[in-house]
C-alpha positions as CSV (number, residue, x, y, z in Angstrom):
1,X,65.6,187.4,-190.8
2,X,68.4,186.3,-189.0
3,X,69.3,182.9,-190.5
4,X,70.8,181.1,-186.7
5,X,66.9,182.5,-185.4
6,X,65.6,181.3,-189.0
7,X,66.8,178.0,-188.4
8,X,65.9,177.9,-184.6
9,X,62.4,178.9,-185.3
10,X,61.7,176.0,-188.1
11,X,63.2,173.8,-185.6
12,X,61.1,174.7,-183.3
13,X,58.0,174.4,-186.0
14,X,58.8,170.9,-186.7
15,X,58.5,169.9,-183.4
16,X,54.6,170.8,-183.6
17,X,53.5,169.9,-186.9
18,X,54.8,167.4,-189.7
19,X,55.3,170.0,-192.3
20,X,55.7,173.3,-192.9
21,X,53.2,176.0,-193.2
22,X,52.0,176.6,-196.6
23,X,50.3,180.1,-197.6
24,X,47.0,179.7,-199.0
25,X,45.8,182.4,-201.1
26,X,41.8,181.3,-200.1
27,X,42.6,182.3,-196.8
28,X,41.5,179.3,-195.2
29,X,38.9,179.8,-192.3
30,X,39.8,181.1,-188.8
31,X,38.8,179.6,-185.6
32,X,36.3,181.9,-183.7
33,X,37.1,182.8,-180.3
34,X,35.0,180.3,-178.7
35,X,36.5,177.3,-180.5
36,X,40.6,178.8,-179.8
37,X,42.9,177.3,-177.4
38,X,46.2,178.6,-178.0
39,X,47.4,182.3,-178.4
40,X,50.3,185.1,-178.2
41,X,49.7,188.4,-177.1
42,X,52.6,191.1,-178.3
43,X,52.2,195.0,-177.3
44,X,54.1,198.0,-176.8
45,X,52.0,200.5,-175.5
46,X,53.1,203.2,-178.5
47,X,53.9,206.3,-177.2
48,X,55.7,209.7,-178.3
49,X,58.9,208.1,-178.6
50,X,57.8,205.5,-181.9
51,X,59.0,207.4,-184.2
52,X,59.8,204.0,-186.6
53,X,56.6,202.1,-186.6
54,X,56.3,199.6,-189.2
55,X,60.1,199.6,-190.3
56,X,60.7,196.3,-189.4
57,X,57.0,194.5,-189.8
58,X,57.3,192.3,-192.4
59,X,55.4,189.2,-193.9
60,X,58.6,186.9,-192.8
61,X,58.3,188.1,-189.4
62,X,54.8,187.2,-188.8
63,X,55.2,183.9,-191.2
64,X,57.9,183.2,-188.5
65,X,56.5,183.4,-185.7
66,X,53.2,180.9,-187.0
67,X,55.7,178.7,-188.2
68,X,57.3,178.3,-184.5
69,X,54.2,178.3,-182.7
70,X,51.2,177.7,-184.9
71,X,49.1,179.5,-182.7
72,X,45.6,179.8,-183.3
73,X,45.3,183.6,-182.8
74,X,47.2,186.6,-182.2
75,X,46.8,190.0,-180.1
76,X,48.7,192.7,-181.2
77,X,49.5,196.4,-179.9
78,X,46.9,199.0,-181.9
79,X,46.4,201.3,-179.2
80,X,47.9,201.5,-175.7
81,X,47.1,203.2,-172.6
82,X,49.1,206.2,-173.8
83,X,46.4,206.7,-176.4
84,X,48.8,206.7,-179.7
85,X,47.6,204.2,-182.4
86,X,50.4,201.8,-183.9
87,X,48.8,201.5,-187.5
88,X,47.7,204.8,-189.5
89,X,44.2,205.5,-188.3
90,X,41.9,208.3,-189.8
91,X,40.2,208.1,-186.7
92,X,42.5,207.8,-183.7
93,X,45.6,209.3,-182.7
94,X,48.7,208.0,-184.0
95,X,52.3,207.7,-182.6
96,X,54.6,209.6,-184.3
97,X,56.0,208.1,-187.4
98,X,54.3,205.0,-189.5
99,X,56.3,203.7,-191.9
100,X,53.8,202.0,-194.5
101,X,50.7,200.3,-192.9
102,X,52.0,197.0,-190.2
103,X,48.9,196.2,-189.3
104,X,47.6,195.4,-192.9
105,X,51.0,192.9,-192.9
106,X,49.8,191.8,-189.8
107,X,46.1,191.0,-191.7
108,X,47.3,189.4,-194.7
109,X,49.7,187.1,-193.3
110,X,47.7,186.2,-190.7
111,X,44.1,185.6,-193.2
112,X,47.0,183.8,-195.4
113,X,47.5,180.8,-192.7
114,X,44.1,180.7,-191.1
115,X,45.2,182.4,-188.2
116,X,42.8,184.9,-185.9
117,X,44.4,188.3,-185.3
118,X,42.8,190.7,-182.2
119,X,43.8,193.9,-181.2
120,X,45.2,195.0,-178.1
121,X,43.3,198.5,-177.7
122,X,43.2,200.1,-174.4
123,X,39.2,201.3,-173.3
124,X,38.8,203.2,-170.5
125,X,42.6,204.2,-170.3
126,X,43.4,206.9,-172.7
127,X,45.8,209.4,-171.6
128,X,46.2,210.8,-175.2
129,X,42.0,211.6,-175.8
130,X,42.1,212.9,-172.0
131,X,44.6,215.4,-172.8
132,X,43.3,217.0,-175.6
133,X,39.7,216.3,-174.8
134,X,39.9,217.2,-171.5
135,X,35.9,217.2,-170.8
136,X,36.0,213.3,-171.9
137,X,37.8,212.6,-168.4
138,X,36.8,211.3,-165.3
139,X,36.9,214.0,-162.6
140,X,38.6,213.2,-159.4
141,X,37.1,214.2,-155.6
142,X,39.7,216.7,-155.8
143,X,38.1,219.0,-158.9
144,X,40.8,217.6,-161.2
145,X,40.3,215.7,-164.4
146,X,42.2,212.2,-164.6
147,X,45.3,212.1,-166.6
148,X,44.4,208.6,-167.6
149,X,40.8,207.2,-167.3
150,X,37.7,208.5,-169.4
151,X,34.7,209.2,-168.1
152,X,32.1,206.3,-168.4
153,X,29.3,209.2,-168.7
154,X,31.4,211.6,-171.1
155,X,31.6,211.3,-175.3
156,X,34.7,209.3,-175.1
157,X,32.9,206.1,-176.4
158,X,31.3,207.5,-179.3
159,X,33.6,210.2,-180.6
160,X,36.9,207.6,-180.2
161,X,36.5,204.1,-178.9
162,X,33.4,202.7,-180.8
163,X,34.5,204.5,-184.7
164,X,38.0,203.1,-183.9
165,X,36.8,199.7,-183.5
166,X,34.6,199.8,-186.5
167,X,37.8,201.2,-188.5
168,X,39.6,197.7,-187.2
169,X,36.5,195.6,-188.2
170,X,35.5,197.2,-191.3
171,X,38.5,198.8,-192.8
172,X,41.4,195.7,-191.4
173,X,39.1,192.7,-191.2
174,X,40.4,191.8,-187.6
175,X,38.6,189.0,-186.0
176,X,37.6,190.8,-183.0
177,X,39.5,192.9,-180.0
178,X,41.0,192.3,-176.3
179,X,40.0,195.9,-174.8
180,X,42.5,196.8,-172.4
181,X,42.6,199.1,-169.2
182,X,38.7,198.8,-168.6
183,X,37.3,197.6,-165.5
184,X,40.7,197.7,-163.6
185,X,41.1,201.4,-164.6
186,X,37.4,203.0,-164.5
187,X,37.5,205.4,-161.5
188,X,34.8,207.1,-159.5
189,X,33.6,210.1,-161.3
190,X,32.6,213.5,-159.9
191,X,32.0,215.3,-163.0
192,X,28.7,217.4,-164.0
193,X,27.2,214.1,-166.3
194,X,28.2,211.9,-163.4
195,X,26.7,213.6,-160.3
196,X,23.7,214.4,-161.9
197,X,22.9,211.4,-163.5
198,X,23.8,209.8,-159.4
199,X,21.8,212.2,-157.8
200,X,18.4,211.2,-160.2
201,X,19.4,207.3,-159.7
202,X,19.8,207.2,-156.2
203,X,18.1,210.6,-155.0
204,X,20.8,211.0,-152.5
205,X,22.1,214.8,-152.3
206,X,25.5,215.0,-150.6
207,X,27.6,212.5,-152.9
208,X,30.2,210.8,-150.5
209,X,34.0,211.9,-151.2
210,X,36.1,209.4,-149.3
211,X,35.6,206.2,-147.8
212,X,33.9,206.0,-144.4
213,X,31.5,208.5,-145.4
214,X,27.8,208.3,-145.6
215,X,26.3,206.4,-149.1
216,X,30.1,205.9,-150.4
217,X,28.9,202.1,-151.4
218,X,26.2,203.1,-152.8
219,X,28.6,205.7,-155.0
220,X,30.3,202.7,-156.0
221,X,27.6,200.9,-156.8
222,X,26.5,203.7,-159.2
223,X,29.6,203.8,-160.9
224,X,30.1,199.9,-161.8
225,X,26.8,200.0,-162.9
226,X,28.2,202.8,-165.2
227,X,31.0,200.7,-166.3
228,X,28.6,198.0,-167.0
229,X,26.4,200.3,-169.4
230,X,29.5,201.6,-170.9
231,X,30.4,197.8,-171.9
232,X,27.0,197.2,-173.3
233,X,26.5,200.4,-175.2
234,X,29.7,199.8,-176.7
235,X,29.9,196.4,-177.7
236,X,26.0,196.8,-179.3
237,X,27.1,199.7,-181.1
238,X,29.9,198.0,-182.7
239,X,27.8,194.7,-183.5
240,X,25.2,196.5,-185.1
241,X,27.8,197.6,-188.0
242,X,30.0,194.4,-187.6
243,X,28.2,191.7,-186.1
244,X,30.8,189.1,-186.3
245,X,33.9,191.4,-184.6
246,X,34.4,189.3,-181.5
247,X,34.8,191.5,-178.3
248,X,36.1,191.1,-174.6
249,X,36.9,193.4,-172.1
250,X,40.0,192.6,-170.3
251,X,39.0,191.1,-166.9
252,X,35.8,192.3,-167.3
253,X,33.6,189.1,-165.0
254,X,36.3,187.4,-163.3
255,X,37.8,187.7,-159.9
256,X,38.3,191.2,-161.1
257,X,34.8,192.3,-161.4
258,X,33.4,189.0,-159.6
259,X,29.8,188.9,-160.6
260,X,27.5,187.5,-163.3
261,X,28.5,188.1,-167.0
262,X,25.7,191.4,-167.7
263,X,27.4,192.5,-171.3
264,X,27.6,190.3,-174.9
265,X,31.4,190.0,-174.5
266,X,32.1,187.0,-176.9
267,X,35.0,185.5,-174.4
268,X,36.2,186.3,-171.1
269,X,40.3,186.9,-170.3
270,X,42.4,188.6,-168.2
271,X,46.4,188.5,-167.9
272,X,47.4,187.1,-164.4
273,X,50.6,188.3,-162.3
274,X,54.1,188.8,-163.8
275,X,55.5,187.4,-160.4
276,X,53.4,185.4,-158.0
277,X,51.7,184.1,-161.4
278,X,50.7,180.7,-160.0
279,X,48.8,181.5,-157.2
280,X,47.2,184.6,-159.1
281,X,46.2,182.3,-162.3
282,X,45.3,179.7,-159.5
283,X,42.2,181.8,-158.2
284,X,41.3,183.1,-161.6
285,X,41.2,180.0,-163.4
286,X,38.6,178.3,-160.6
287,X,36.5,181.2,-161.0
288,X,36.2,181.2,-164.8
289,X,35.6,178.0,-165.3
290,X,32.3,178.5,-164.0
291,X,31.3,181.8,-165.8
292,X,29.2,180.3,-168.7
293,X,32.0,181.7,-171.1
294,X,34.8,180.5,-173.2
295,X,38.1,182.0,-171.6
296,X,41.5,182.0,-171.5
297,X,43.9,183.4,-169.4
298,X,47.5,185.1,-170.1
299,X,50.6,185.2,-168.7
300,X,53.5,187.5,-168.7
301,X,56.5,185.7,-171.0
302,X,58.8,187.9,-168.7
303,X,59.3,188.9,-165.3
304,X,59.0,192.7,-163.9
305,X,60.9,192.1,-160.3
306,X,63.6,192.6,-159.7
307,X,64.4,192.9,-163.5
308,X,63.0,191.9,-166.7
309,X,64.4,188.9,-167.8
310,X,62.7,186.2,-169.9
311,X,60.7,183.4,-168.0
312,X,62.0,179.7,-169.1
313,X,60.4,176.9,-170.9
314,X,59.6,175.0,-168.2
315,X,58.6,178.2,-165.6
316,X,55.8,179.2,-168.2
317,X,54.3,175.6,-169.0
318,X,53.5,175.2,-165.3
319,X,51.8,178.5,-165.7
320,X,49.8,177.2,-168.2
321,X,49.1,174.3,-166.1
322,X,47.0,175.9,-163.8
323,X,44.7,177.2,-166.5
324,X,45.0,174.1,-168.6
325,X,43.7,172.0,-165.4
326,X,40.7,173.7,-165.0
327,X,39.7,173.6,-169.2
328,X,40.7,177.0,-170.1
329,X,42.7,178.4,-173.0
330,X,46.0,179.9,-172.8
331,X,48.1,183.0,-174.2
332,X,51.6,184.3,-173.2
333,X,52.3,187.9,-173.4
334,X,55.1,189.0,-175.1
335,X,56.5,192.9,-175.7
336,X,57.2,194.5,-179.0
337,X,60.0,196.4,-179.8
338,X,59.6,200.6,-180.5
339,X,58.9,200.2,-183.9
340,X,56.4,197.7,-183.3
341,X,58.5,194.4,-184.9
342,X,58.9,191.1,-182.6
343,X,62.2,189.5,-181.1
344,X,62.0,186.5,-183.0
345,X,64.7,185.0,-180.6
346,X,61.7,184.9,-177.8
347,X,59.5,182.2,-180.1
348,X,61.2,179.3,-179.4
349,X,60.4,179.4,-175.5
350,X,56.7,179.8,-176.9
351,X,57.3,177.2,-179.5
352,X,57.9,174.8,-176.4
353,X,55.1,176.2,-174.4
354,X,52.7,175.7,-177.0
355,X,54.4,172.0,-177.5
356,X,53.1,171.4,-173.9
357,X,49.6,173.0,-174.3
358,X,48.8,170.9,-177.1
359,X,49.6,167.5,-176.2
360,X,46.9,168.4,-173.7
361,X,44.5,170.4,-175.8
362,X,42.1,167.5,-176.4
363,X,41.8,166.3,-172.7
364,X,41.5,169.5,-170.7
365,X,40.2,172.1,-172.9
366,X,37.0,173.2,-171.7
367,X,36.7,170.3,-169.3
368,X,33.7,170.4,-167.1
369,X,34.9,170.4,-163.4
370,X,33.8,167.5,-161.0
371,X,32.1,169.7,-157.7
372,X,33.8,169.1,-154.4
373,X,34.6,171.6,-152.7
374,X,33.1,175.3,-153.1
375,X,35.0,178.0,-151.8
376,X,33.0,181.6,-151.9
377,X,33.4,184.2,-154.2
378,X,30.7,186.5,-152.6
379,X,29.8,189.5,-154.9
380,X,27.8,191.5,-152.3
381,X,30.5,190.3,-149.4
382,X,33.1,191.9,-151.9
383,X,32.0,195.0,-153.3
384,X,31.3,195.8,-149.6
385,X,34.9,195.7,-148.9
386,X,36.2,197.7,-151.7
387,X,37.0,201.3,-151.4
388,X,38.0,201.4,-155.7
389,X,35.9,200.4,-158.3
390,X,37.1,196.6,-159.2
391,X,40.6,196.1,-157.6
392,X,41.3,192.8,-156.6
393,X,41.4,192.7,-152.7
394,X,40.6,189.3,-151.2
395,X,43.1,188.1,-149.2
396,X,41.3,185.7,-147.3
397,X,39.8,184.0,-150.2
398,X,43.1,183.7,-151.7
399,X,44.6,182.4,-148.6
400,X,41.9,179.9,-148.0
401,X,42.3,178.9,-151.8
402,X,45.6,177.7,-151.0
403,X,44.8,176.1,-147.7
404,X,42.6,173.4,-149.5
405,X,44.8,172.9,-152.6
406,X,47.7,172.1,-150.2
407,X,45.7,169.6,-148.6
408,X,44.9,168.3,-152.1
409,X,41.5,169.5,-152.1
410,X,39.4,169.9,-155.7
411,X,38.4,173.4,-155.2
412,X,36.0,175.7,-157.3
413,X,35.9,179.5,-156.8
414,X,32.1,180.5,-157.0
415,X,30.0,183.3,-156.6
416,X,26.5,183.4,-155.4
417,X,25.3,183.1,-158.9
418,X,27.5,180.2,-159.9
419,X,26.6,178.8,-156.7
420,X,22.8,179.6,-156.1
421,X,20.4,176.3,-157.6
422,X,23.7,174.2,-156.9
423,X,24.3,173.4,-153.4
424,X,23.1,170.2,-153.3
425,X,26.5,169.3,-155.9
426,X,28.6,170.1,-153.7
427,X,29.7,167.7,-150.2
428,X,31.9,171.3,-148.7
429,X,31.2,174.7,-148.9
430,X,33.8,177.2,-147.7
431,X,33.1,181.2,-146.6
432,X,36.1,182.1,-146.2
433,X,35.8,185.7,-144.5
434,X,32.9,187.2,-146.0
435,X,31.2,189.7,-143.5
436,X,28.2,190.1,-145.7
437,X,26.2,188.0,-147.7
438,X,22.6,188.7,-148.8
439,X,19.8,187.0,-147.1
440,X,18.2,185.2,-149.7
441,X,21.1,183.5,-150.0
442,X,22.1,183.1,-146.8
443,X,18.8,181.5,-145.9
444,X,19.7,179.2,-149.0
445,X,23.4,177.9,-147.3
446,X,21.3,176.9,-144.0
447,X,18.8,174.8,-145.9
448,X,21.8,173.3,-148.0
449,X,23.0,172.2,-143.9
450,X,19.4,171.2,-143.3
451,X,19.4,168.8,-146.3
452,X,22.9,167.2,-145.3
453,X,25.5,169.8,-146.8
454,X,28.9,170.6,-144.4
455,X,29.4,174.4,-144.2
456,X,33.0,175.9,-143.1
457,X,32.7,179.4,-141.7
458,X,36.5,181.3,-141.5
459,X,36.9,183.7,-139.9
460,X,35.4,185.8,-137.6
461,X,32.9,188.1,-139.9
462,X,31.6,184.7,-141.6
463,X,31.3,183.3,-138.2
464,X,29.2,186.2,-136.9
465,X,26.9,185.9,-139.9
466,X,25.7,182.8,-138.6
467,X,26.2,183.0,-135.0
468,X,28.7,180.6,-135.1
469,X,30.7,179.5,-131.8
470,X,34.5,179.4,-133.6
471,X,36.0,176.0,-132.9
472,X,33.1,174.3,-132.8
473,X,31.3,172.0,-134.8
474,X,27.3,172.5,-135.0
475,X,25.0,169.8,-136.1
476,X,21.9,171.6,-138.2
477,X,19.4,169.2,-139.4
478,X,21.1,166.2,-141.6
479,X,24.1,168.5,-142.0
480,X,27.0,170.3,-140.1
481,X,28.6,173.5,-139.8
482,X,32.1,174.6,-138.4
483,X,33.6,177.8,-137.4
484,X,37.3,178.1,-137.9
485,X,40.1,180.6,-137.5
486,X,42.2,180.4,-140.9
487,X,45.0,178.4,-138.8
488,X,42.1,175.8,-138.1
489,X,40.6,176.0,-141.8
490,X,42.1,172.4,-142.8
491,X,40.9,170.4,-139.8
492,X,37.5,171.4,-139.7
493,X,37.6,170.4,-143.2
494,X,39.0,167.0,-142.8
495,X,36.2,166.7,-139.9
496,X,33.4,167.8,-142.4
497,X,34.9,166.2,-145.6
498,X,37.1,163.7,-144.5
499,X,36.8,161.8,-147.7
500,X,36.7,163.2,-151.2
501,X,36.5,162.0,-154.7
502,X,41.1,162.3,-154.7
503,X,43.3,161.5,-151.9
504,X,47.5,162.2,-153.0
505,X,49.9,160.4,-150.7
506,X,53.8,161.4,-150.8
507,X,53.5,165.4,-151.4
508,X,51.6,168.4,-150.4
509,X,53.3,170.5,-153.6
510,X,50.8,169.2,-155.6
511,X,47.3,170.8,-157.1
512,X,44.5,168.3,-158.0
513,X,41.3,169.4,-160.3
514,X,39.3,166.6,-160.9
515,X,36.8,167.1,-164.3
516,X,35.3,165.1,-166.9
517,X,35.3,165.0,-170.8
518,X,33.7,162.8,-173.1
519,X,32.8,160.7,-170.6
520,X,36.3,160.4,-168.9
521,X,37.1,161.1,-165.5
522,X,39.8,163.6,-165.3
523,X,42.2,164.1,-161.9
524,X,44.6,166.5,-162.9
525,X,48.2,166.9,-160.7
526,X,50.1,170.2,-161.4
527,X,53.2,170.1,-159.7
528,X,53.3,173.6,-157.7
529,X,56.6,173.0,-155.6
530,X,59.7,175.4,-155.7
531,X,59.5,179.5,-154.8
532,X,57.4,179.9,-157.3
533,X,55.9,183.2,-155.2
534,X,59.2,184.5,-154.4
535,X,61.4,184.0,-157.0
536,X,61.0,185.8,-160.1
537,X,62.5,183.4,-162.4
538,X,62.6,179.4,-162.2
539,X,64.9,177.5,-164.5
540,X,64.1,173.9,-163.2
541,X,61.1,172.2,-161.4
542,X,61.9,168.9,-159.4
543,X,59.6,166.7,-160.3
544,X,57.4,165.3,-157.3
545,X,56.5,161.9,-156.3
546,X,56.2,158.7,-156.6
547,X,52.6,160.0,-155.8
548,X,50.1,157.2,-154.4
549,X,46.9,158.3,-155.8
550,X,43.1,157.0,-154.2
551,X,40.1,157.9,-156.3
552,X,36.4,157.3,-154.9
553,X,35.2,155.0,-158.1
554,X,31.4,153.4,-157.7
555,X,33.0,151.2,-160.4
556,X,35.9,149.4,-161.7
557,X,37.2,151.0,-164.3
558,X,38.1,149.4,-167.5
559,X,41.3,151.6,-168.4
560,X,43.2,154.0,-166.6
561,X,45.6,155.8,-168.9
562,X,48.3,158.4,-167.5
563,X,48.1,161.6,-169.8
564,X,49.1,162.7,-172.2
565,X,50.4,160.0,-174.5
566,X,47.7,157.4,-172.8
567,X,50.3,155.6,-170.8
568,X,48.2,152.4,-169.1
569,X,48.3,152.5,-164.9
570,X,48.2,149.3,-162.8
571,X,45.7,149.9,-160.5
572,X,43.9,148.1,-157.7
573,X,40.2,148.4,-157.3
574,X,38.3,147.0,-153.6
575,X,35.3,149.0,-152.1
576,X,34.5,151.1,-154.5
577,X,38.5,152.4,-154.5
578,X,41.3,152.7,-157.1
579,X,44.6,152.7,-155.9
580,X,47.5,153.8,-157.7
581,X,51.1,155.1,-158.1
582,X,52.4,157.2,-160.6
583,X,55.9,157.7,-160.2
584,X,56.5,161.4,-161.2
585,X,55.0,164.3,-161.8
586,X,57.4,167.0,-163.5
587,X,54.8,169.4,-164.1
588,X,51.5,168.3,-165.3
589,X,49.9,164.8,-165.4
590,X,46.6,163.7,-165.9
591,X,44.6,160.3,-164.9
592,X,42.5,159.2,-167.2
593,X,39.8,156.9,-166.1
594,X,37.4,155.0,-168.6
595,X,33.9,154.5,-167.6
C-alpha cells in the first residue's frame, strides 16, 4: 500500500473509533442485515477485458479500507450484467484470467473483523448465459431473443442463478447477496414457455404486441406476476440449502416495483440517481420507510454527467441525509478497478461520510415517521400507466413530492396497502394525478372525507375520479375535498392543512421529516439548497438559516436538545406551541424533544 494513502486512511480511521482495528482470529459475530446501518458497495461489472483479476486483492487492501470506514458490511462485484464471474466459480462463467481466489481474501478478512460481506450478482441480466444459452432468453415482439435479460419462464434460474448462489453461501460463507438487474431489467416475454403459460392464465388468444393494443395490461400484468414467482422460487430454493444467506433483489418493492412486499427478501434496497440524487433518494426513502422492511438505500460515490468525477464529502453526506431522515440505512457505491482491487485514495471521502452517518445512527435509524401528510403511491393507478414492466415513470408524484417539501410539509409516499386501515392517521391526503384507483379503495378515501379527513385531488384524471369541480373546495360530511391543478397544489393545501405538526420560518431550501424514537420527538431539517438537480458535482453547501422553528406540542417539553451532540435549545412554550431558533443548518439537524 501506498504509505501517503496508508497514512491518510488511519487518519481517517481515528476519526471514528479510539483504536485501531484488531484481527480476531474467533471471527467475532457479524451484524445481520436487519440490524446494519452503514455499508460500501464496490463493482466492476467483469467483462472480457479482466484479464488480471485478483492481482492486486490483498488482506491489506481490504484491512484498509475497514480501518477508514468501519463499515458494517460490504457488497462486492461477483457477477455483473455481462455474465463473467470475478472469483473462480465451478459453476458460473468466469472472466478471463483469476489470479488466486479474491473473493476468499475478501471472506477472511472480512469474518476476521466482524464485518458482513454480500455479493453484487446480477439476476435477470445475464448477457453471458444468454449468449451461449440462447433458449434461456427472453424473446422480444420482434422473434428475437434478448441480448441481455433471461427469461423468467426459461431454465436460467435453476441451471445458473440459484447453484451460483449456493456456491457463494456454501462454498465462501458470504452473509447473503444484493441481486442486481432484476425487476428494472425483466422484459416482456414472447417465447414458447411464456405465451403458453399466458394464454392458460388468462385464456386470451391474440397476445398484445405493442402498447395501445387490446389486453396489453393485462400482458403486463402476467409478466410481473412472473417476475414475482421468479423471486420466490429462487430465494426458497436457496434457503432451503442455506437458510441463513440473506437475500434482496435490487429495487425489488420500492417506487420501482411500487406494491406490497410478495417474496422473503430479507431487506429491501435500491441505488438512487448518479445525478439528480436528492430528489430521486427523496421519493424512494418516503416510500420505504413504510414497506415493513429493513432498508437502505445507495448512492453513486461518483457522478456520470458530464464526466465521472468523484462526489465530495460534503455533496454525499446530504445524500445520506435524505435517507438518514426518514430511518433508513445507507451505502455509497464505489467502482473497482479491472482487476478487481479498490482505489484506496477514494476511502477517505467515505471515511467522512460514514463520520456523519454515525453521529446520527442512534437517533434516526429506523425511526418511525410521525403521519401528516400522505401523498399517493397508487399501485393499480401506476401499473396502468406503464407501457415496460417496472420503469419508474411518475412524474406527477414526483413533482407533487417536492411541491409539499418546499412548503415544509412532513410527507410520506404510500401506496394503497401502506395506506388502506390508516386514513384516519393522517390530517391530508394527496392524489396527485392518478387516473385509476380501485374502487374499494376509492370508496375507502370518501369515508376517510366523511369522518373529517381533507382530500387534495391534482390534476385532472384524479379530479375526474371523483367528480371534482377543479378550483374548488367541496365540503363532504365532517371533511373536505379540493381539486387543484399542480400550479394550485400548495394553496389548496394550506386551505385544507393550514396547520401541521412543523412550521419553518426563514427558508424554503429546507426538508422536514418529523418521526419518533424511544419516545422522542424527532423534526428533522436537511438542508436541500444549491443546484443540487443540475449540477453534477457540489463542493460546498451554504448553510441555511437562522431557521424559526414552531412545533404543535400538547405539552411542554422538558428538554429540547439540537442533534447530534444534544446541544440544549431555548425555547418558548404558550398554547400548546414551542417556539424556537436554530441558527444554522449546514446539512442536517435534528430537534430533539423530550416527552
Amino acid at each position: 500500500m501506498n504509505t501517503a494513502i496508508h497514512r491518510t486512511l488511519l487518519g481517517a480511521a481515528a476519526l471514528l473509533m479510539p483504536c485501531a482495528i484488531l484481527a480476531d482470529p474467533q471471527s467475532p459475530a457479524r451484524l445481520k442485515r436487519a440490524d446494519s446501518f452503514l455499508g460500501i458497495h464496490f463493482d466492476f461489472h467483469a467483462n472480457t477485458d479482466c484479464t488480471n483479476v485478483g492481482a492486486r486483492t490483498t488482506p491489506a487492501m481490504v484491512e484498509g479500507i475497514i480501518s477508514a470506514v468501519r463499515p458494517d458490511y460490504l457488497q462486492i462485484d461477483c457477477k455483473g450484467h455481462p455474465g463473467l464471474s470475478s472469483y473462480p466459480t465451478k459453476v458460473g462463467h468466469q472472466a478471463p484470467g483469476i489470479v488466486g481466489d479474491p473473493l476468499r481474501v475478501w471472506r477472511d478478512v472480512t469474518a476476521r473483523h466482524g464485518v458482513a460481506l454480500y455479493m453484487h450478482y446480477s439476476g435477470v441480466w445475464d448477457s453471458k448465459a444468454v449468449k451461449e444459452h440462447p433458449d434461456w432468453a427472453a424473446i422480444g415482439a420482434d422473434g428475437k431473443p434478448s441480448a441481455k435479460a433471461t427469461s423468467l419462464f426459461g431454465p436460467y434460474s435453476g441451471r445458473l442463478l440459484i447453484p451460483q448462489l449456493r456456491e457463494l453461501a456454501g462454498e465462501y460463507g458470504v452473509d447473503g447477496a444484493w441481486v442486481d438487474g432484476e425487476c428494472w431489467a425483466s422484459v416482456p416475454d414472447y417465447g414458447p414457455a411464456a405465451m403458453k403459460a399466458f394464454r392458460e392464465a388468462t385464456g386470451i388468444g391474440d397476445v398484445p404486441r405493442k402498447p395501445g393494443e387490446p389486453h396489453w395490461f393485462e400482458f403486463l400484468q402476467f409478466h410481473r406476476e412472473a417476475f414475482r414467482k421468479y423471486l420466490r422460487n429462487y430465494i426458497a430454493a436457496v434457503k432451503q440449502t442455506h437458510p441463513g444467506f440473506q437475500l434482496c433483489s435490487n429495487w425489488a418493492f420500492t417506487d420501482h416495483m411500487a406494491e406490497p412486499v410478495s417474496a422473503p427478501v430479507d431487506f429491501l434496497s435500491g441505488d438512487y440517481s448518479p445525478q439528480d440524487s436528492v430528489n430521486s433518494a427523496r421519493v424512494s426513502a418516503r416510500y420505504l420507510a413504510r414497506q415493513g422492511k429493513p432498508w437502505d438505500l445507495m448512492a453513486w460515490s461518483f457522478s456520470t454527467k458530464p464526466d465521472r468525477r468523484q462526489k465530495t464529502a460534503v455533496q454525499l453526506q446530504r445524500e445520506a441525509a435524505v435517507v438518514l431522515a426518514t430511518g433508513g440505512g445507507f451505502q455509497a457505491y464505489f467502482t473497482q478497478n479491472r482487476d478487481g482491487s479498490v482505489r484506496l485514495e477514494e476511502m477517505p471521502v467515505m471515511a467522512e461520510v460514514a463520520k456523519f452517518c454515525r453521529a446520527r445512527q442512534a437517533i434516526c435509524h429506523r425511526a418511525e415517521p410521525v403521519p401528516q401528510v400522505a401523498l399517493l403511491f397508487s399501485t393499480e393507478g401506476h401499473y396502468r400507466r406503464l407501457n415496460g414492466l417496472f420503469p419508474r415513470n411518475y412524474a406527477p408524484l414526483t413533482d407533487a413530492l417536492l411541491a409539499l417539501l418546499g412548503r415544509q410539509y412532513s410527507v410520506e409516499v404510500l401506496g394503497e396497502h401502506q395506506l388502506s386501515g390508516r386514513m384516519s392517521q393522517y390530517p391530508l391526503i394527496v392524489v396527485p394525478g392518478w387516473g385509476h384507483l380501485e374502487p374499494r379503495f376509492k370508496d375507502e378515501l370518501v369515508a376517510r372525507v366523511q369522518s373529517g379527513g381533507n382530500l387534495l385531488l391534482v390534476g385532472p384524471e384524479a379530479s375526474a375520479l371523483f367528480q371534482a369541480e377543479p378550483g374548488k373546495i367541496t365540503s363532504v360530511g365532517r371533511g373536505k375535498i379540493a381539486a387543484a391543478e399542480a400550479a394550485g397544489l400548495i394553496e389548496a393545501a394550506r386551505q385544507l392543512f393550514p396547520e401541521p405538526m412543523v412550521d419553518v420560518a426563514g427558508s424554503r431550501d429546507v426538508d422536514v421529516c418529523v418521526a419518533r424514537i424511544g419516545g422522542r420527538l424527532l423534526v428533522n431539517l436537511v438542508n436541500t439548497g444549491g443546484p443540487h438537480k443540475t449540477q453534477s458535482i457540489i463542493e460546498t453547501i451554504p448553510p441555511i438559516g437562522p431557521l424559526t422553528v414552531t412545533i404543535r406540542h400538547a405539552t411542554k417539553p422538558a428538554r429540547v436538545t439540537l442533534e447530534p451532540g444534544g446541544r440544549p435549545m431555548a425555547f418558548d412554550y404558550r398554547d400548546g406551541e414551542i417556539e424556537l431558533t436554530v441558527p444554522a443548518v449546514a446539512i442536517h439537524e435534528i430537534i430533539a424533544i423530550e416527552p
